[in-house]
N, C-alpha and C positions, 0 to 999 in steps of 0.2 A: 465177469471175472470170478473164477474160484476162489474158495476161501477154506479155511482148515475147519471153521466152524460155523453154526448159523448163531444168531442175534437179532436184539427185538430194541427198537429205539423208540422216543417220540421225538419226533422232527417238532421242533418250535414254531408256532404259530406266528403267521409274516409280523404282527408288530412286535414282538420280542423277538423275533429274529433281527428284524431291521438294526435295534438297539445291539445288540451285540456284534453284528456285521459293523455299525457305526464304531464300537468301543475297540475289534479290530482292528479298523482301519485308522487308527492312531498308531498302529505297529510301525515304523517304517521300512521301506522295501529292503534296505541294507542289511538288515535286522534279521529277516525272517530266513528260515530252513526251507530245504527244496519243497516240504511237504506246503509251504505257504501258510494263508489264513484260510481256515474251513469253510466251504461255499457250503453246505448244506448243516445249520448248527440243533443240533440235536442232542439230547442225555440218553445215554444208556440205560437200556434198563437192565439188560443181563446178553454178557457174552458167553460165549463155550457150550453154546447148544450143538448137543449131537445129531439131532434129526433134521432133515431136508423140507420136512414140512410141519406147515405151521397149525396142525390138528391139536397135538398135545397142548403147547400156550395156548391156543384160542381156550382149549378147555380147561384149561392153569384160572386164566383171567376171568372163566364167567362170573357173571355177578359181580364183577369188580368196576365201582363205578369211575367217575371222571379223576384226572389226578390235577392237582393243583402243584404247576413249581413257582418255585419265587428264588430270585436270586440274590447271592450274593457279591462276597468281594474278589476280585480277581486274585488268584495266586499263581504258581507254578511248580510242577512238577519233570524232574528228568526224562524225555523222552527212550524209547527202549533203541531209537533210531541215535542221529548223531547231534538230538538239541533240545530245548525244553520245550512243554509245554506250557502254553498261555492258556488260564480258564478262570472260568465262572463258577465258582461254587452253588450249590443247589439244594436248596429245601423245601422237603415236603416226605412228611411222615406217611402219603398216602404212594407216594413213588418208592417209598422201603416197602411196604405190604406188598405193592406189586411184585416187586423184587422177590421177597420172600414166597410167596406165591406160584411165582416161577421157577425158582430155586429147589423150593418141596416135591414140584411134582413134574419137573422133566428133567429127564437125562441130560449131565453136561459135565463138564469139565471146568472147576474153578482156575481160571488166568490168574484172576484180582480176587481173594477170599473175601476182602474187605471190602463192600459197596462203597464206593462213595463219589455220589451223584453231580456229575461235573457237564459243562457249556462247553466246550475245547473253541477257546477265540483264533489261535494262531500255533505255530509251531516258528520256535527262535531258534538261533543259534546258539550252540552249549555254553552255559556262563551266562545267559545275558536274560537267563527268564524273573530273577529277582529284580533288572529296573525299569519290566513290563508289568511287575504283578503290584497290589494295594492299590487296584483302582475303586471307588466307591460308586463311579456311575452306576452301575449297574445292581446295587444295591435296592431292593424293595420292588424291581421290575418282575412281574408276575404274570403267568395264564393257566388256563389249565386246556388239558389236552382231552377227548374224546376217542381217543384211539393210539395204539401204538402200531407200529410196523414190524413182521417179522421179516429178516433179510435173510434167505435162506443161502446157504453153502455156496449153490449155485448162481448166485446174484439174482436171484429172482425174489420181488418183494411183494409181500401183502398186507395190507391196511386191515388189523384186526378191532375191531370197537370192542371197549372195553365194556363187557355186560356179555363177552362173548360170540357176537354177531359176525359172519367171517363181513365185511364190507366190500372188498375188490382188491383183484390182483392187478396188478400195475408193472410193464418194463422189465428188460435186464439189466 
């Protein structure tokens, strides 16, 4: 599938994933917007990339080592669609440098000016994301990641290690 821009995520490592797919799936089916609950949970590192390949970030990231996230408490935010947002707040001062990193030295287009570094549990229906959000489970649940993924325009993705190493392309 096309997209207007390319983007660079880390996909959560399966046991912090498992835990938030768990903390999800306390959503009930009633509840949720067509977009549903996220099967693939991952944080953003930076959307509004212009370029189709992922040469300039691999070269943004060299030398940037492993990043540590650690989460927090669930909240919510208005979807730009027709409902809110369920998510995981996320900390790690080593996931803002990557940001900044990426930010200084490739071409893009700021969507969001503001970073800030979120899990996306579910997508509700409009009104109902404040008596999904104040969850503490997920609080102090931590990993750190070895690589991010660039998703380029064209849906095609590749698994950059962060130290700069391209690792493998992977699927449309």
């Amino acid at each position: 599938m096309a997209h207007k821009f390319s983007s660079t995520q880390i996909n959560l490592p399966d046991e912090l994933a498992k835990h938030v797919k768990a903390e999800a799936a306390k959503i009930p089916d009633w509840a949720l917007a067509p977009e549903g609950r996220e099967t693939e949970p991952h944080v953003t590192v930076k959307y509004g990339i212009h370029s189709n390949s992922p040469a300039e970030t691999r070269n943004a990231i060299a030398g940037h080592g492993k990043v540590k996230i650690r989460l927090g408490r669930t909240s919510h935010f208005p979807d730009s669609g027709d409902g809110d947002v369920i998510k995981a707040e996320v900390h790690s001062p080593s996931l803002h440098r990557l940001n900044k990193k990426i930010n200084d030295a490739v071409p893009h287009t700021d969507t969001h000016p503001d970073y800030k570094p979120h899990v996306t549990l579910a997508y509700v229906k409009r009104g109902l994301g404040r008596k999904f959000s104040g969850s503490d489970a997920l609080i102090g649940k931590e990993a750190s990641a070895d690589h991010i993924v660039f998703s380029a325009k064209n849906g095609t993705k590749t698994k950059l290690r962060l130290g700069g190493v391209l690792a493998s392309r992977y699927g449309k």
